[in-house]
Chimera marker file (.cmm) of the C-alpha trace (Angstrom):
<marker_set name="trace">
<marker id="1" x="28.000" y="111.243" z="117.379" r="1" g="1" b="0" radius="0.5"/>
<marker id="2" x="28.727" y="108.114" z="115.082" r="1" g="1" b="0" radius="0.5"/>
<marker id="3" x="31.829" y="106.597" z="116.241" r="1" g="1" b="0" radius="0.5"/>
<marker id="4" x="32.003" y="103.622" z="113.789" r="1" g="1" b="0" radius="0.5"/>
<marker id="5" x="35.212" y="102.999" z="111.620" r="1" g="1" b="0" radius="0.5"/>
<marker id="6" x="34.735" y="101.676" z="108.576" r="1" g="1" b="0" radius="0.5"/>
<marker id="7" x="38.030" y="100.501" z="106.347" r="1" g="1" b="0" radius="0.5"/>
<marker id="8" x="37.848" y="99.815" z="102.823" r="1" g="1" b="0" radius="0.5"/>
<marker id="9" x="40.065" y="96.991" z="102.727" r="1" g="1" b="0" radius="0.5"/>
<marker id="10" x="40.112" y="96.751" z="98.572" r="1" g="1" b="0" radius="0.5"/>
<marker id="11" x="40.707" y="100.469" z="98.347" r="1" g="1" b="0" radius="0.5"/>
<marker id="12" x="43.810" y="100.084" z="100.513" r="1" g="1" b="0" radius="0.5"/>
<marker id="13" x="45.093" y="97.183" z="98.484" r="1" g="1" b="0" radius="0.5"/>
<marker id="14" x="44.565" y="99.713" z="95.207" r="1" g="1" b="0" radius="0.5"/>
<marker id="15" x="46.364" y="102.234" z="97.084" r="1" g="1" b="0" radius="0.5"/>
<marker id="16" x="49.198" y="100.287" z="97.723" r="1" g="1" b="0" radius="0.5"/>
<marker id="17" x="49.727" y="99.330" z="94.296" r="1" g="1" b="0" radius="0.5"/>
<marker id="18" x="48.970" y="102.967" z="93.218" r="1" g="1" b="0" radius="0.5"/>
<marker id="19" x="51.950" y="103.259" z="95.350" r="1" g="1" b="0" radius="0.5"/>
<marker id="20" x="53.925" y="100.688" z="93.395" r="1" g="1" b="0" radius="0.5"/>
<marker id="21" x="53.463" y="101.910" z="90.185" r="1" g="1" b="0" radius="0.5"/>
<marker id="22" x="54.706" y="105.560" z="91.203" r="1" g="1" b="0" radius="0.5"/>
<marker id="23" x="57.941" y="103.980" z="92.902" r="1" g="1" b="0" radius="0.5"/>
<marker id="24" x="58.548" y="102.103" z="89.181" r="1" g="1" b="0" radius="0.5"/>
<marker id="25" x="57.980" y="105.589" z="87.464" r="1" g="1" b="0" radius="0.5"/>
<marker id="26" x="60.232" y="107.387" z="89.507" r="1" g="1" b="0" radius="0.5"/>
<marker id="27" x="62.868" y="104.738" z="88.847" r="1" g="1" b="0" radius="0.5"/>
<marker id="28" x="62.045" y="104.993" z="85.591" r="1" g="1" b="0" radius="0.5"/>
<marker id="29" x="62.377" y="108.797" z="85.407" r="1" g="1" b="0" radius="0.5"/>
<marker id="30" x="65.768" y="108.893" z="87.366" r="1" g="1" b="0" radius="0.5"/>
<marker id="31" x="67.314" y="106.140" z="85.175" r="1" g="1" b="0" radius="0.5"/>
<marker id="32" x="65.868" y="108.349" z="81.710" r="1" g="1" b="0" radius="0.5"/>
<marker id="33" x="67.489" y="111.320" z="83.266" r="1" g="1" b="0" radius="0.5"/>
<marker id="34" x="70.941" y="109.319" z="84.191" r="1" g="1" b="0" radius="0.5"/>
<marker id="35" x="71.492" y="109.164" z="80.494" r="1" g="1" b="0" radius="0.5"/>
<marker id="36" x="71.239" y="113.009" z="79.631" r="1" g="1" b="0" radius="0.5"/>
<marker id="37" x="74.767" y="114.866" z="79.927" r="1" g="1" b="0" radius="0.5"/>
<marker id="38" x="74.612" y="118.596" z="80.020" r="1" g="1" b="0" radius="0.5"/>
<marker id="39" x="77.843" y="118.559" z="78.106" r="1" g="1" b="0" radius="0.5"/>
<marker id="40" x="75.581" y="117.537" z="74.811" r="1" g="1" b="0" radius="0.5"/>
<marker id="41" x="73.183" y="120.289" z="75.559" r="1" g="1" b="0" radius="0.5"/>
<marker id="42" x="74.524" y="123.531" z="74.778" r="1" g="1" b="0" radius="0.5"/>
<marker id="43" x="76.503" y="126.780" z="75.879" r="1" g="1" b="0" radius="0.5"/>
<marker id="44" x="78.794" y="126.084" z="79.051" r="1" g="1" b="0" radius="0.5"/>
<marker id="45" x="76.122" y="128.061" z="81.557" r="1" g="1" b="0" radius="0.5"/>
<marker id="46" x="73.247" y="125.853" z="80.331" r="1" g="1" b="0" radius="0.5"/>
<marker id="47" x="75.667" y="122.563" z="80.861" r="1" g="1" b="0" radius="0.5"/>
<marker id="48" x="76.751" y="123.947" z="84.212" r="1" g="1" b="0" radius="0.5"/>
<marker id="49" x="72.677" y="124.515" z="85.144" r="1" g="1" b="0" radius="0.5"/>
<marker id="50" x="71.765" y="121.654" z="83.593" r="1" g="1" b="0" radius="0.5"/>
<marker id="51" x="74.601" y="119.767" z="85.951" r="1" g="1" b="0" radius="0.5"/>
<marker id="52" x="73.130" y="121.325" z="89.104" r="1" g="1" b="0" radius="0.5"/>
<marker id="53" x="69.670" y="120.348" z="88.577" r="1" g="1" b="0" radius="0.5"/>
<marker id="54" x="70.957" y="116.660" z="87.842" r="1" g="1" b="0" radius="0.5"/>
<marker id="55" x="72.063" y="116.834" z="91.330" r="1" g="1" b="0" radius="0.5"/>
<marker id="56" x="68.996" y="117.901" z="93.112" r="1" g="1" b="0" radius="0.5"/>
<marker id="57" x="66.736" y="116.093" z="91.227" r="1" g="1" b="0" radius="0.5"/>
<marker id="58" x="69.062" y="112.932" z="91.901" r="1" g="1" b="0" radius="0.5"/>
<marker id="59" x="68.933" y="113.772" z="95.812" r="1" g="1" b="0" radius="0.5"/>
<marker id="60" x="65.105" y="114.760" z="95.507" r="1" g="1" b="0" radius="0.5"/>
<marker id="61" x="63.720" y="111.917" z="93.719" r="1" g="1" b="0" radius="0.5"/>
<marker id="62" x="66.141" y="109.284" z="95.997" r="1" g="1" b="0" radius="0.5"/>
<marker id="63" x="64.288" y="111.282" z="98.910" r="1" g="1" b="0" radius="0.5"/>
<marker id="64" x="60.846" y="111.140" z="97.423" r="1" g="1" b="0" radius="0.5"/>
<marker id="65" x="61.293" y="107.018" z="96.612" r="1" g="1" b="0" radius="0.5"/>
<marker id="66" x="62.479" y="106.370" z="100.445" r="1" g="1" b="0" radius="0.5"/>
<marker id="67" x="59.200" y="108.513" z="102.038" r="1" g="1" b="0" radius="0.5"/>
<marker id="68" x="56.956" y="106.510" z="99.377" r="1" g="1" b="0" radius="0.5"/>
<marker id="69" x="58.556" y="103.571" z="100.041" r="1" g="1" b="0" radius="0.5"/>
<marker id="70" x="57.623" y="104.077" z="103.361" r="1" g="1" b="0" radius="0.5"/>
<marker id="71" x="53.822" y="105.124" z="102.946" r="1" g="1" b="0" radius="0.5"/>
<marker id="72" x="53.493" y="101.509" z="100.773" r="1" g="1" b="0" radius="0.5"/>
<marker id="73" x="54.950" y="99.784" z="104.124" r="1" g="1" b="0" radius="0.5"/>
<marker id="74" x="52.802" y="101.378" z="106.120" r="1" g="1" b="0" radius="0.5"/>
<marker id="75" x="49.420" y="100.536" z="103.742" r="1" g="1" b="0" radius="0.5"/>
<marker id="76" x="50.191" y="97.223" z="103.027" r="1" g="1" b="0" radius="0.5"/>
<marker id="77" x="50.608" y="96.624" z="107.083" r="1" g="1" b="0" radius="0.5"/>
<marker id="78" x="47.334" y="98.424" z="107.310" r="1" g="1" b="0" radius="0.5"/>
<marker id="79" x="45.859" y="96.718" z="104.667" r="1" g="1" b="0" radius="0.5"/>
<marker id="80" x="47.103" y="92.988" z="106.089" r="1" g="1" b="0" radius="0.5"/>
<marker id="81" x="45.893" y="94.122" z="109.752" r="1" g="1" b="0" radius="0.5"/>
<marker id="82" x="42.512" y="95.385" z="108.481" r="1" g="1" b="0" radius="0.5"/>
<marker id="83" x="42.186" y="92.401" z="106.059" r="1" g="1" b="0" radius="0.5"/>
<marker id="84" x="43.226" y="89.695" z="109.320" r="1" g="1" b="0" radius="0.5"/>
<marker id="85" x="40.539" y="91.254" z="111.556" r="1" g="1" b="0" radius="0.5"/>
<marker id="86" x="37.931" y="91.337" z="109.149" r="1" g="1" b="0" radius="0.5"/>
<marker id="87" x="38.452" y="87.746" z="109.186" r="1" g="1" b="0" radius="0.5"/>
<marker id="88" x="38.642" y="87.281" z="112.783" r="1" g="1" b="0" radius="0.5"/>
<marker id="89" x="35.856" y="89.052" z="113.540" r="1" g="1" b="0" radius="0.5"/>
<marker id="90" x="34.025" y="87.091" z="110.292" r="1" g="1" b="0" radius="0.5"/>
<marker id="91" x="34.610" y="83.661" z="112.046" r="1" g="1" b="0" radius="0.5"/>
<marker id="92" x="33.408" y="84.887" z="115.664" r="1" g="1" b="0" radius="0.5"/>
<marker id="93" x="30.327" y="85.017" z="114.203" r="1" g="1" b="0" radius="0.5"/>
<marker id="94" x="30.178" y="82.351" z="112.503" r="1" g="1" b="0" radius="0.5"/>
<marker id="95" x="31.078" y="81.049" z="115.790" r="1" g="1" b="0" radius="0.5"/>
<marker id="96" x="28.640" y="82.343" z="118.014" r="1" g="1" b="0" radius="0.5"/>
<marker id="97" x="25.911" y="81.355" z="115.101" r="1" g="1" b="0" radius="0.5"/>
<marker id="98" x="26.668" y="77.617" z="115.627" r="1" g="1" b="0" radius="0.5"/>
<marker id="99" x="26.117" y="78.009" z="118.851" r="1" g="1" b="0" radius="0.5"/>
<link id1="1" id2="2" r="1" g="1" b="0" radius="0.2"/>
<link id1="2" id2="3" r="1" g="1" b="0" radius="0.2"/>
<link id1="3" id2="4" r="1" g="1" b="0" radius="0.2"/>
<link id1="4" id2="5" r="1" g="1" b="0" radius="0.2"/>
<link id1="5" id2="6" r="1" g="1" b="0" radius="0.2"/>
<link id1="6" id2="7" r="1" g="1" b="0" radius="0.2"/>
<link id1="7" id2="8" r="1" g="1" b="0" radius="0.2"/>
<link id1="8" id2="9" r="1" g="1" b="0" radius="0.2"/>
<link id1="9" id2="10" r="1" g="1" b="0" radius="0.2"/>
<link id1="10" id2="11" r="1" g="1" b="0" radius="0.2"/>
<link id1="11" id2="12" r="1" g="1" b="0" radius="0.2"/>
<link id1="12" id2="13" r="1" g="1" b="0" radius="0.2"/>
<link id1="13" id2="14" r="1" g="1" b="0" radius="0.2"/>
<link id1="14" id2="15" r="1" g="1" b="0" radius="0.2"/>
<link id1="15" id2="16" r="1" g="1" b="0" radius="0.2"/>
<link id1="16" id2="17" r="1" g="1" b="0" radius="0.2"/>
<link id1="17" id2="18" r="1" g="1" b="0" radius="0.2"/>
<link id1="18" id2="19" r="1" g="1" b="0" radius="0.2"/>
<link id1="19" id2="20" r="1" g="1" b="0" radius="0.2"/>
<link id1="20" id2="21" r="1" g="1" b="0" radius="0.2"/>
<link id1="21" id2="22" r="1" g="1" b="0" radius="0.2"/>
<link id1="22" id2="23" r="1" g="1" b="0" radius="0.2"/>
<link id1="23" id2="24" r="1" g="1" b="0" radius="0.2"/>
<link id1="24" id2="25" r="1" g="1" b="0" radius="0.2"/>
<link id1="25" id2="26" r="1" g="1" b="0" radius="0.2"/>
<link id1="26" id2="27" r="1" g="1" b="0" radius="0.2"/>
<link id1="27" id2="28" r="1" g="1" b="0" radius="0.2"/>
<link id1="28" id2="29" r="1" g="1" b="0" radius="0.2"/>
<link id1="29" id2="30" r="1" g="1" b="0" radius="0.2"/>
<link id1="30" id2="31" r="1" g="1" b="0" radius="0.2"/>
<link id1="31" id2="32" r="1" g="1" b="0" radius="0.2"/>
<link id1="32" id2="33" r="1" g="1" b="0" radius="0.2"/>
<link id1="33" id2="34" r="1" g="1" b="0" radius="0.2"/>
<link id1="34" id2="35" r="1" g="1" b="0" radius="0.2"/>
<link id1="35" id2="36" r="1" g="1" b="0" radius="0.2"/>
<link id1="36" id2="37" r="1" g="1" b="0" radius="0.2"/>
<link id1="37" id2="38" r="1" g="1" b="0" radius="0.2"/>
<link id1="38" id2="39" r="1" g="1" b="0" radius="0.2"/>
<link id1="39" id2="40" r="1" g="1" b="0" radius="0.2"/>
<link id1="40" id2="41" r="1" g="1" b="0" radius="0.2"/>
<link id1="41" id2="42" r="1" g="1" b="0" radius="0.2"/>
<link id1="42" id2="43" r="1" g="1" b="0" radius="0.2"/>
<link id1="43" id2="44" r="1" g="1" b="0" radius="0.2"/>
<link id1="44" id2="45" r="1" g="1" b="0" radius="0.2"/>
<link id1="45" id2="46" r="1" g="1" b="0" radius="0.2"/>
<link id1="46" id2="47" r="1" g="1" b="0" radius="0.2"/>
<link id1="47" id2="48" r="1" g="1" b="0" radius="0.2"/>
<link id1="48" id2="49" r="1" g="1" b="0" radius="0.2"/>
<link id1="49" id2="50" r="1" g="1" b="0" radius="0.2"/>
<link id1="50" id2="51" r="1" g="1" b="0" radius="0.2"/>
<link id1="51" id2="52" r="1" g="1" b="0" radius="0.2"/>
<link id1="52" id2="53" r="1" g="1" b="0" radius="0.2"/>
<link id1="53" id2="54" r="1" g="1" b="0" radius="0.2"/>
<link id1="54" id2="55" r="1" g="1" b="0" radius="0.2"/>
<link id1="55" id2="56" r="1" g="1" b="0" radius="0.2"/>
<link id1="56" id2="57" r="1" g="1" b="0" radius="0.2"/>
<link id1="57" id2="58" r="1" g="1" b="0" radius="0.2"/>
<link id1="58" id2="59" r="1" g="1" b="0" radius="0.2"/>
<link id1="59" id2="60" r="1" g="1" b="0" radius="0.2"/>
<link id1="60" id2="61" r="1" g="1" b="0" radius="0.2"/>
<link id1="61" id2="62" r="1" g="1" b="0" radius="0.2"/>
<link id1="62" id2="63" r="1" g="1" b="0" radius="0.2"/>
<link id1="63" id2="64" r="1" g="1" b="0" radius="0.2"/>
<link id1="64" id2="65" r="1" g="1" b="0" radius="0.2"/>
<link id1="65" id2="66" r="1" g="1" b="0" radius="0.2"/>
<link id1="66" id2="67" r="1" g="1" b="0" radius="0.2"/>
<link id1="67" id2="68" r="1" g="1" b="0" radius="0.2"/>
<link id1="68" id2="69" r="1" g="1" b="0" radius="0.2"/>
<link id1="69" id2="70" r="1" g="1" b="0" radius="0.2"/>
<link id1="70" id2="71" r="1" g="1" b="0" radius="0.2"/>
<link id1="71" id2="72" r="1" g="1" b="0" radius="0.2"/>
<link id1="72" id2="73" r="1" g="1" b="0" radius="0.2"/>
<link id1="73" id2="74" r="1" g="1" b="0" radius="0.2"/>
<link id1="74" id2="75" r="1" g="1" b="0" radius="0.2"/>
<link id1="75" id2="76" r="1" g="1" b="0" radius="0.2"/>
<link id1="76" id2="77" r="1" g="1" b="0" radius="0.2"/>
<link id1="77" id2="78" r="1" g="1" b="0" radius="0.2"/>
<link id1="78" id2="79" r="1" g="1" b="0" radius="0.2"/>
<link id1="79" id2="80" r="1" g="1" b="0" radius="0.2"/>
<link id1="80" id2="81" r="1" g="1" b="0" radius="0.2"/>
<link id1="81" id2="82" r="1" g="1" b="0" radius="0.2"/>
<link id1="82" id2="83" r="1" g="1" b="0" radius="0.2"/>
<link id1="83" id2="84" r="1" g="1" b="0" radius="0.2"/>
<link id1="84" id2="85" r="1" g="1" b="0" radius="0.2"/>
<link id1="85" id2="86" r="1" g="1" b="0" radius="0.2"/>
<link id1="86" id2="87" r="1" g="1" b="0" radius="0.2"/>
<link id1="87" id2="88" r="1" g="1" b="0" radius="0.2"/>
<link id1="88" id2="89" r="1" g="1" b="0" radius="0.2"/>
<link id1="89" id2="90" r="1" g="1" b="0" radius="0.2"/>
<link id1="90" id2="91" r="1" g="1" b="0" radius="0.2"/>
<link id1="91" id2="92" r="1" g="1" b="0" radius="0.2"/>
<link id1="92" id2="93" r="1" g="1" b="0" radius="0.2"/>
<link id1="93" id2="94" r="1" g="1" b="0" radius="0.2"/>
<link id1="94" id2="95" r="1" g="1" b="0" radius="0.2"/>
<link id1="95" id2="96" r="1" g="1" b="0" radius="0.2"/>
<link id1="96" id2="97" r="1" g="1" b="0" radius="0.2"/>
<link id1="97" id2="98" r="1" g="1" b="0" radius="0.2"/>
<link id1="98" id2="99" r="1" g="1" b="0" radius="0.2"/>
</marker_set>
């Protein structure tokens, strides 16, 4: 059974800033949506629907930011950890080459 890890360091940093980018968009989303009122939109049910779903998708996509924000934390420590003992190990070889 082959019991080696193997990390991809670079494809954790492009994670992360996959990451970024879908924090920004969100943002970006919420703040387009801040602007719409359901009073310009139409009959009093659709404003009243319209409302409701402002609501959730306020609470949702607040919800959605915090867990992503979270996953980025946890890649980037990943990454940094990965990244610092690639290095480590790296110079202990070096180490034991010179003698």
């Amino acid at each position: 059974m082959d019991r080696d890890l193997q990390v991809d360091t670079d494809q954790l940093g492009r994670f992360s800033h996959a990451l970024d980018s879908s924090l920004t968009s969100l943002a970006a989303a919420r703040r387009a949506l801040e602007h719409a009122r359901a009073d310009q939109l139409g009959t009093k049910e659709l404003d009243e629907a319209c409302d409701g779903f402002q609501e959730r998708w306020k609470y949702g996509a607040e919800q959605l930011g915090a867990r992503i924000g979270e996953v980025r934390t946890g890649v980037r420590l990943s990454h940094a950890g990965y990244t610092e003992l690639n290095r480590a190990i790296e110079a202990a070889f070096r180490a034991v080459e010179r003698g």
